[in-house]
N, C-alpha and C positions, 0 to 999 in steps of 0.2 A: 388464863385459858387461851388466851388472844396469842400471847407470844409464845406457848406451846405450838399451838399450831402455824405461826409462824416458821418457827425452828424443823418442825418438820418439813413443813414445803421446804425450806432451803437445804436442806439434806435432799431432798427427792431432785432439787433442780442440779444441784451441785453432782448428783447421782449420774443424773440424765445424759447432762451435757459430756462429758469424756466420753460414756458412752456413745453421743452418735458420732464427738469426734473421728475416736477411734473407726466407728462404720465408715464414716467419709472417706479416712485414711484408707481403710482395707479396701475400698471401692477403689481408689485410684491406683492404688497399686498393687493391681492384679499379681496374682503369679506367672511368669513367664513359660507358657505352656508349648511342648516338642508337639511340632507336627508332620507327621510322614505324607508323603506323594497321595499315598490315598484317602486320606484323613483329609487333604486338602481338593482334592476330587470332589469326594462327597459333599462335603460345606461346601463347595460351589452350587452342583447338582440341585442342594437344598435350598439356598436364601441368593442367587444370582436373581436382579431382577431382571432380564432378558428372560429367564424362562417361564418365569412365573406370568411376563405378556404373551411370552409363545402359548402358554397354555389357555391365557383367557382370548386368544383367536381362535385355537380351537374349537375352543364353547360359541364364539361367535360363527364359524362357520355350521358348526351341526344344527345351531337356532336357523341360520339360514335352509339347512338342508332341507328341515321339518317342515319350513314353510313350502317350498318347492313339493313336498311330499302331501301337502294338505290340499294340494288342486284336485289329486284325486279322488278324495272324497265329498259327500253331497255338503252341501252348505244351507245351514237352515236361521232365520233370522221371527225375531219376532218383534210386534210393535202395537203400540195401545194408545185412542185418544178419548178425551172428550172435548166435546164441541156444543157450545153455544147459536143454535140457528133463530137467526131475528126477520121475521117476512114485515111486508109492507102490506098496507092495506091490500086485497084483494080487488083487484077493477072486475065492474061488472060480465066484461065483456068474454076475460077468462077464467070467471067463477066455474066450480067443479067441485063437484062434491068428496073426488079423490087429489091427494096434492102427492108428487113423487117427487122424492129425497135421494137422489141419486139410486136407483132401485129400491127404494124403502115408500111404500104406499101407505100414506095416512089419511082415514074417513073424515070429515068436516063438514059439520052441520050447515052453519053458518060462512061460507069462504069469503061474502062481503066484508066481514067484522077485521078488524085487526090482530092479527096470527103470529104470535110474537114468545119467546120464551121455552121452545124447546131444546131440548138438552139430549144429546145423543152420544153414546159411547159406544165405542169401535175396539174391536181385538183382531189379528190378523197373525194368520203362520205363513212364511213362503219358504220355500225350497228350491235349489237348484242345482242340477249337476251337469257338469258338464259333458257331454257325451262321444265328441271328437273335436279336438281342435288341431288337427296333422300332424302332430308331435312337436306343439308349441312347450308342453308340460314336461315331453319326455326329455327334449336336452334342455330346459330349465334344470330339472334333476341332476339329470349329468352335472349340468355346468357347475350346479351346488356340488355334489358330491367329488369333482376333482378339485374346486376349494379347499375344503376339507383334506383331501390327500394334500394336497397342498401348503395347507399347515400346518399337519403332520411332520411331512417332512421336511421344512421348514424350525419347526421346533427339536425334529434330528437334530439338525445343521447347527444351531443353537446349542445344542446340550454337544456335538460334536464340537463346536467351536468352543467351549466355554474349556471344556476337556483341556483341548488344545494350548491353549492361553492358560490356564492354568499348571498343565505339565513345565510349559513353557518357564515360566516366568519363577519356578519352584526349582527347574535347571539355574535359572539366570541366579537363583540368591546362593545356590550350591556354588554357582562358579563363583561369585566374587569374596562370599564366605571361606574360599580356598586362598583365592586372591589373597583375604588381608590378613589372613591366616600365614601365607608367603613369605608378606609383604612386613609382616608383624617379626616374624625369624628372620627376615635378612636383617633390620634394623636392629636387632638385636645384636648381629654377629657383627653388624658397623658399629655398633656399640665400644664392642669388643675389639674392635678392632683399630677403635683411635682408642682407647686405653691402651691398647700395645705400641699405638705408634705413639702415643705420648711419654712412654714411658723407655720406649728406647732412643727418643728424642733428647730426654736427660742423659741415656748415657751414653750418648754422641754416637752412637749407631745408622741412625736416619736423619735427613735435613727435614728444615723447617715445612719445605714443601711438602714433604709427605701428611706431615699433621697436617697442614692443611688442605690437602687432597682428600685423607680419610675424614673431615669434619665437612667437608663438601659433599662425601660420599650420606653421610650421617644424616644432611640435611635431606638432602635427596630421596634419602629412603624415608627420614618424617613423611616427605612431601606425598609421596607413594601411598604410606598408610592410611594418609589423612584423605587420599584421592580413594582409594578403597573402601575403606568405610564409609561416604557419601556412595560412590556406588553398591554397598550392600542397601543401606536405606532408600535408595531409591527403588531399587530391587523390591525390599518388601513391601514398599507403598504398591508395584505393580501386580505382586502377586496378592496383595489385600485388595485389591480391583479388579483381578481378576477371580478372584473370590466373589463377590459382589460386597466385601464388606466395606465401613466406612474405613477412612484413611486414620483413624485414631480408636480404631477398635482395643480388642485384645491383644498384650504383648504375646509373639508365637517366636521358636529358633527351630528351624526345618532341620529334618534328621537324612542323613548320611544313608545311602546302600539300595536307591533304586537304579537298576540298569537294564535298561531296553535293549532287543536283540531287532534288530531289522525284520520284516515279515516275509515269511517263504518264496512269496512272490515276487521278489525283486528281481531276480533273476532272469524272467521272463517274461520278454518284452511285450509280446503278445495278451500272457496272461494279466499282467499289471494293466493293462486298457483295458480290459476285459473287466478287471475290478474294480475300477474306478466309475465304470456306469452305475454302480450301486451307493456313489457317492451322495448323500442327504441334499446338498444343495445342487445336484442336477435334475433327482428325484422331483424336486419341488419345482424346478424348472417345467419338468414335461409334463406335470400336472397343471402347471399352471396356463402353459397354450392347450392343451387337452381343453380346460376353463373354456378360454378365450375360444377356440373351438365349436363348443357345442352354445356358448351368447351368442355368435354369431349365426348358426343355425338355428336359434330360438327367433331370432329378431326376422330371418328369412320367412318361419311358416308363421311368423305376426299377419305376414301379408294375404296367407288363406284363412275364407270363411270359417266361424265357428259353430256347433252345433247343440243346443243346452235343451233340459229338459227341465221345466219348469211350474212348479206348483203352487197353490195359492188358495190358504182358508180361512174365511171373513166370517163375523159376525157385528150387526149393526142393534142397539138398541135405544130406547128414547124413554126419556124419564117420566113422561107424560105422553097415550098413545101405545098404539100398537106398535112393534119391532117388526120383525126380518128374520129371515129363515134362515140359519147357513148358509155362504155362500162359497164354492169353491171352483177353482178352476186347473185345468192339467192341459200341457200342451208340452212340443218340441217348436223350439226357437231356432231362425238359423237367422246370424246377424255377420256381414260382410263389410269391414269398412274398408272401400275400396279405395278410399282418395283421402289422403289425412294432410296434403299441404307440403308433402314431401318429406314428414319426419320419422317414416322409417326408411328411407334412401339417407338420409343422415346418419341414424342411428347404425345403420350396417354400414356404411362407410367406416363410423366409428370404432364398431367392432371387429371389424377387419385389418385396419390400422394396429390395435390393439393386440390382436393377435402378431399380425408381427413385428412389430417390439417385444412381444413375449416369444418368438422364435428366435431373434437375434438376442436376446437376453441368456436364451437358451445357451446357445452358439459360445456366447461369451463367458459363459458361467463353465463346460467347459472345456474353452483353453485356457482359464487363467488355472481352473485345477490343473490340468497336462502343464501347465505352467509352473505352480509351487511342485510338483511331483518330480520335474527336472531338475529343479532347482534342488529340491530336500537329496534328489541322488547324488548332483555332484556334490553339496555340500559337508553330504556321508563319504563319497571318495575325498575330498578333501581333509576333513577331519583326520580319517581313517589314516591318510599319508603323513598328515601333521604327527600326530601320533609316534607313528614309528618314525619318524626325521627326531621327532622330540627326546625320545630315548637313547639314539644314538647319539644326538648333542651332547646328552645327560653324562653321555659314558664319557664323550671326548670330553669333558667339560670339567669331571671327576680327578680323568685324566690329567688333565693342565693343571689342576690345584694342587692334586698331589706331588706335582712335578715342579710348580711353582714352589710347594714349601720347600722340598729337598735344598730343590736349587738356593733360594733365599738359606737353608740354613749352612749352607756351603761357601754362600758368596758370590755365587756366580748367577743369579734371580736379584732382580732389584723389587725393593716394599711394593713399588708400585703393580707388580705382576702380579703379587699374593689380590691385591686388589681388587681385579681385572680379571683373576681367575675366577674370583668370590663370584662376582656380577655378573660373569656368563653363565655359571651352574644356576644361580636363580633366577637368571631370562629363562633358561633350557626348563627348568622346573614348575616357573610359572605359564610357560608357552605348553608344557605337557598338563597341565590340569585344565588348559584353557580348551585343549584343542579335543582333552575328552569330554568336557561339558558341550562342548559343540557338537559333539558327534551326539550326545544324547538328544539335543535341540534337531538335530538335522534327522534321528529315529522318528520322534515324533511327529516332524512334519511331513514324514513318508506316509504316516498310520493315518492323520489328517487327509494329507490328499486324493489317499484311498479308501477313505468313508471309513476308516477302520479305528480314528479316534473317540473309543467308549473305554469303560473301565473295565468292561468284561475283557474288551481284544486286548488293552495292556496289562490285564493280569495277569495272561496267558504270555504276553511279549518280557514277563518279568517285574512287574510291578513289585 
């Protein structure tokens, strides 16, 4: 019976084990999954953790707000004791037949005797509201609530920038993915190309040189490929970072066929300033001295009196003995601190200070947008020229090889030209896929600098 059940278990372990090998294996070797511009968008959108802090500042400033919002309602507190009262003998001289307990009157027969042992509990409600304090409350409020806008749009600027970085860096694998795609066909045709020179080397057609020109050429283009493919994976480490994923995630190969059109407004100069004040990180800017703004008018009416209206209802009892009546009280309090040591001539210095570094902050947030907005135009009329200089190389370039065969199979073209013609069509080829990926990078950071990098505005731009 013993080795029946033995025999089983090792079928069940024998069972087991392939099994999770195999899961091991399937884990690590995911499927390598196609992802398009917007498919990489959204996973950003989703699991970047920059946004997911933009958002918990949010929640931190609305908790702020609520608080700022709670001054103006009344405040009520409640509180309860008991107390142990121990007397001393009674001297003759201020015996009385009533003893008072802080307004609490107790009869005593005897007040010579020693009076020890009572036991008194206390309940008490107060309230208080405030009734004017110069608008210490109201630009607290404020100052909460441009916070809040604040990181708002802050968290724009964030999902705008992430956009950004992500288009970005999803152009950068397209380009080099072309690159070694290029760089992979030239090599090829250097292949091809010292097989012919070696092969009309044997039949005394070309010298020695020439095979060893085209096995130069041969290396050269290895070298290429091998420089290409390190720059695609560094590519996609950038665009897995700009994702917010980790550097050893999911295998992903980006798909082919998004193209951006430049935004209507480029053209006009006026109007393109005009758009760019609705940029996320200027937004946040002027909300942010806005802030700084209304602390420092908070800290200003610190310096006038305040006015509260204040209530209060007691009860005193004793464990032994007569108790107390309810006791309550209502009043208006006005309290002025008129001299505190100089620390609100501090604190407004400080908030003043504050404020501008949050003007100059302003300032500088933006010229350096009017700064990338220059930059992404000329680098779109750059592009744009590459471009077109690109295809007529292409053409001259076409040109020359076809004219380098002729010639070489005439006689009057030496090997080396065929060579030479090869290597300028694929500079002219690889210079035109470069300089259209650039022009896509230079679209983007036009829609960036005009607050217009979202996924809605690049749908509409072509996504």
């Amino acid at each position: 019976m013993t080795k029946t059940w033995l025999t089983v278990l090792m079928i069940v372990v024998m069972g087991i084990a392939p099994t999770a090998t195999m899961a091991d294996e399937d884990r690590h070797s995911a499927p390598n999954r196609e992802l398009d511009l917007r498919s990489a968008i959204g996973k950003a959108l989703q699991l970047h953790p920059s946004i997911r802090t933009g958002e918990a500042h949010i929640d931190r400033a609305q908790a702020r707000l609520d608080q700022a919002e709670s001054l103006y309602y009344p405040h009520f507190s409640a509180s309860s004791r008991i107390e142990r009262l121990t007397l001393n003998t009674a001297r003759p001289d201020s015996a009385r037949a009533v003893l008072d307990f802080n307004g609490v009157e107790i009869e005593t027969k005897d007040p010579d005797t020693s009076m020890s042992g009572f036991t008194r509990y206390g309940a008490a409600l107060q309230a208080e509201y405030m009734l004017y304090d110069f608008g210490r409350r109201q630009h607290g409020k404020r100052a909460a609530e441009s916070h809040l806008g604040t990181e708002q749009a802050r968290l724009n600027d964030i999902t705008s920038s992430t956009v950004f970085n992500v288009t970005q860096a999803y152009f950068d694998v397209l380009r080099f993915q072309n690159a070694l795609r290029i760089q992979e066909e030239f090599l090829e045709r250097r292949q091809e190309n010292l097989d012919l020179a070696r092969r009309m080397h044997r039949a005394g057609r070309v010298t020695r040189g020439d095979v060893i020109k085209a096995e130069a050429e041969r290396a050269r283009a290895r070298l290429e490929v091998t420089r290409a493919g390190h720059d695609l994976e560094a590519s996609r480490v950038r665009l897995r970072t700009a994702m917010g994923l980790d550097e050893a995630g999911w295998a992903f190969s980006v798909v082919e066929g998004a193209q951006l059109t430049p935004p209507q407004e480029l053209g006009r100069r006026d109007a393109t300033h005009r758009v760019i004040e609705d940029h996320p990180r200027l937004q946040a800017e002027r909300q942010f001295l806005r802030a700084h703004h209304e602390e420092l008018e908070q800290v200003k009416a610190d310096r006038r009196p305040e006015i509260r209206l204040t209530g209060n209802y007691r009860v005193d009892e004793f464990h032994s003995g007569p108790g107390s009546e309810p006791n309550y009280t209502v009043g208006v309090q006005l309290e002025w601190r008129f001299f505190d040591g100089g620390q609100r001539r501090a604190r407004a210095a400080e908030a003043r200070a504050e404020m501008m570094a949050a003007a100059e902050r302003q300032r500088e947030a933006r010229r350096d947008v009017l700064t990338e907005l220059h930059n992404a135009q000329r680098e779109l009329t750059e592009a744009e020229e590459r471009i077109e200089l690109s295809k007529t190389l292409i053409r001259a370039a076409e040109q020359d090889l076809r004219s380098a065969t002729i010639g070489y199979r005439e006689g009057i073209r030496a090997f080396s030209d065929l060579s030479d013609a090869a290597l300028d069509l694929r500079e002219a080829e690889l210079e035109l896929a470069l300089a259209e990926f650039d022009r896509q990078q230079a679209v983007i950071g036009i829609y960036w600098a005009m607050g217009r990098a979202s996924l809605e505005r690049l749908t509409e731009a072509g996504l």
